[in-house]
C-alpha positions in Angstrom: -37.6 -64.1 4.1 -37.0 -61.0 1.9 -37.0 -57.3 4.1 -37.1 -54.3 2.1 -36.3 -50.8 3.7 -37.1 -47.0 2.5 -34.8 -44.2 3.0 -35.1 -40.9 1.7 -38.2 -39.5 2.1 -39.0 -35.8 3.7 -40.6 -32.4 2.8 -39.7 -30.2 -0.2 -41.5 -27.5 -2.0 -43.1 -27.8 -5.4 -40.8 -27.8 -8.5 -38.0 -29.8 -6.3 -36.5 -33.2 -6.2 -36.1 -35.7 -3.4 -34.4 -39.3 -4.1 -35.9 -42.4 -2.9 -33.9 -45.4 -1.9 -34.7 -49.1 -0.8 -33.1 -51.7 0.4 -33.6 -55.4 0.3 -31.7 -57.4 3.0 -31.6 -61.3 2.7 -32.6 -63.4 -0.1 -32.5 -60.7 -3.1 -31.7 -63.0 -5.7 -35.4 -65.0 -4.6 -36.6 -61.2 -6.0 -37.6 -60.5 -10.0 -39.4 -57.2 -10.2 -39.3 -54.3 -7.3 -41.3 -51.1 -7.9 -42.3 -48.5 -5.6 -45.9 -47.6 -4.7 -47.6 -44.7 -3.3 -50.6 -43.7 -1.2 -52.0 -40.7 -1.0 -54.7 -39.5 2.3 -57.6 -40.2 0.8 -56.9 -42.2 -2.2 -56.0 -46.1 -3.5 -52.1 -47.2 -3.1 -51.4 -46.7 -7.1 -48.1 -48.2 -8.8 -45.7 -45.6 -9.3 -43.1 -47.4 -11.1 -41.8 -50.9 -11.2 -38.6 -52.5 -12.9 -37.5 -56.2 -13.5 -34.3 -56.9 -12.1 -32.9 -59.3 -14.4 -32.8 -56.8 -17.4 -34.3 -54.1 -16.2 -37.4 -53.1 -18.1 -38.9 -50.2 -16.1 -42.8 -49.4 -16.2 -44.4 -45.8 -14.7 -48.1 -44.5 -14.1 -49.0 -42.3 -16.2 -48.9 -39.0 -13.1 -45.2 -39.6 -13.3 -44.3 -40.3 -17.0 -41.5 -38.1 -17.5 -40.4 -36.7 -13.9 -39.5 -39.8 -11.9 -37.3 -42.4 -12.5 -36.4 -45.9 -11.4 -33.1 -47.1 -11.3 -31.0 -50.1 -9.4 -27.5 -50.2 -8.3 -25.4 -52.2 -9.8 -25.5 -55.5 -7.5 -29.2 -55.0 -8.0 -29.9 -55.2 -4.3 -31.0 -51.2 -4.1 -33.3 -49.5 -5.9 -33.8 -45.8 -6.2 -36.7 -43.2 -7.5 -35.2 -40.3 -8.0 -38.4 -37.5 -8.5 -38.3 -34.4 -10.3 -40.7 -31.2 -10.7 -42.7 -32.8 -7.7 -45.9 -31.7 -7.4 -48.4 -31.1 -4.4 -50.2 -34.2 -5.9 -47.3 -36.1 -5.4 -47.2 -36.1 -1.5 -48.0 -39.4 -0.6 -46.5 -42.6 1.7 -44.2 -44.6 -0.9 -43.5 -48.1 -0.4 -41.4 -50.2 -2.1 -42.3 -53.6 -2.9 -41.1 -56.5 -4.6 -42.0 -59.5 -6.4 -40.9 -63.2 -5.7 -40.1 -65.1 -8.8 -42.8 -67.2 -10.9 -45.4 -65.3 -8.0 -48.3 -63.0 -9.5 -48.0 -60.4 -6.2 -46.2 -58.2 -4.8 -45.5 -60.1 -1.7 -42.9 -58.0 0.0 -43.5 -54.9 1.4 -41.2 -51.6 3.0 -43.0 -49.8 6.4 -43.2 -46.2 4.0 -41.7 -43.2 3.8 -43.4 -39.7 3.5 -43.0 -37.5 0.8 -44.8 -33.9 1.2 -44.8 -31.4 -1.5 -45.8 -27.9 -0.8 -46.5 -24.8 -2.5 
């Protein structure tokens, strides 16, 4: 089985960064696309970005076009989202997922991190 871990989270004030990390321990190479989702109180879990691993094609939602990025080390067993000019809007629970070869779903899931923005 594939375990995915987020580290990085915490609080920062609007207009700052914070850098996202996550792990995936055991059976990476099983793993084609990873991407990182959020939920915010309130609101539907909504694909922030996603990337495939093989070549590394990256997608983003349309609230973070331009201020976040996805990137993966170079073993291609970590993946980062590195956030700029974070908004209030942005504080959610992020959760990395990842997606099994030839498999429609995101099967595998990370327990969160927080991300708070304030003014």
């Amino acid at each position: 089985q594939v375990q995915l871990e987020e580290f990085g989270g915490g609080s920062v004030q609007a207009g700052g960064s914070l850098k996202l990390a996550c792990t995936a321990s055991r059976n990476n190479y099983l793993l084609c696309e990873k991407a990182w989702y959020r939920r915010a109180p309130g609101k539907e879990r909504e694909l922030v970005s996603s990337i495939i691993v093989s070549e590394g094609t990256r997608k983003y939602g349309n609230s973070v076009k331009g201020r976040f990025t996805i990137s993966q080390d170079y073993a291609k067993t970590v993946i980062y989202l590195e956030m700029n000019s974070l908004e209030n809007e942005d504080t959610a629970v992020y959760y990395c997922a990842a997606k099994r070869c030839g498999e429609p779903s995101f099967g595998y899931w990370g327990p969160g991190t927080q991300v708070t923005v304030s003014s």
